[in-house]
C-alpha positions in Angstrom: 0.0 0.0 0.0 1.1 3.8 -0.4 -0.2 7.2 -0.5 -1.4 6.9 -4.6 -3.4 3.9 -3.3 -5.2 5.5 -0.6 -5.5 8.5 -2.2 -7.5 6.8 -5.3 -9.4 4.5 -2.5 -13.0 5.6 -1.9 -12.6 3.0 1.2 -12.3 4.5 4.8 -8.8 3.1 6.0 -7.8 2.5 9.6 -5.0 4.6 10.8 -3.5 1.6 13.0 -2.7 0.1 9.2 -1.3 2.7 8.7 1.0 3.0 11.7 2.3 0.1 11.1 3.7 0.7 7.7 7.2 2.9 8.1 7.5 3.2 4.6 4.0 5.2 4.0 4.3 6.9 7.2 7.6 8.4 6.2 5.4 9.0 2.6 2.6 10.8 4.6 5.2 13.0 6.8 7.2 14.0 3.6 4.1 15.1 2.1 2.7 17.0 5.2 5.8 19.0 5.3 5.3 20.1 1.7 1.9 21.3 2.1 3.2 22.9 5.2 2.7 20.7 8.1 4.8 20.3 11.0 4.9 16.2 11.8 8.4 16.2 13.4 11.3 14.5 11.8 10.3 12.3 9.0 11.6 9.0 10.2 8.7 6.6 9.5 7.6 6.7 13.5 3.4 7.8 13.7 3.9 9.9 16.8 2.0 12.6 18.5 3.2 15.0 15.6 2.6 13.4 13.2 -0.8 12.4 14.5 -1.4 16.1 15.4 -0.5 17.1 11.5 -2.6 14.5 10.0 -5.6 15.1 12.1 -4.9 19.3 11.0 -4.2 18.6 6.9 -7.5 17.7 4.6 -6.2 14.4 3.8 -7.8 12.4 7.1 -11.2 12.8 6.1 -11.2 8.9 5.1 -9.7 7.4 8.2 -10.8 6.0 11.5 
């Protein structure tokens, strides 16, 4: 799974899924920081940062 998939996904998506993948965290965090978003280092870690810029950026509105 990765970013293009969810993106094109009409399908709600848990967010613990996507915790668990360090490779599209570290995809969501790079692209939070270029529309602005503060997530804390991009490292591929879901922490309170990033959880805090998700939650902020339009992109959350099909996750639970």
């Amino acid at each position: 799974m990765n970013l293009r998939d969810i993106a094109a996904a009409s399908a709600t998506w848990q967010v613990a899924s996507i915790r668990a993948d360090r490779s599209l965290t570290r995809e969501i965090q790079q692209r939070l920081v270029s529309l602005g978003f503060q997530p804390g280092p991009v490292d591929g870690l879901w922490g309170n940062g990033t959880q805090s810029a998700f939650a902020a950026s339009p992109g959350s509105t099909n996750l639970r």
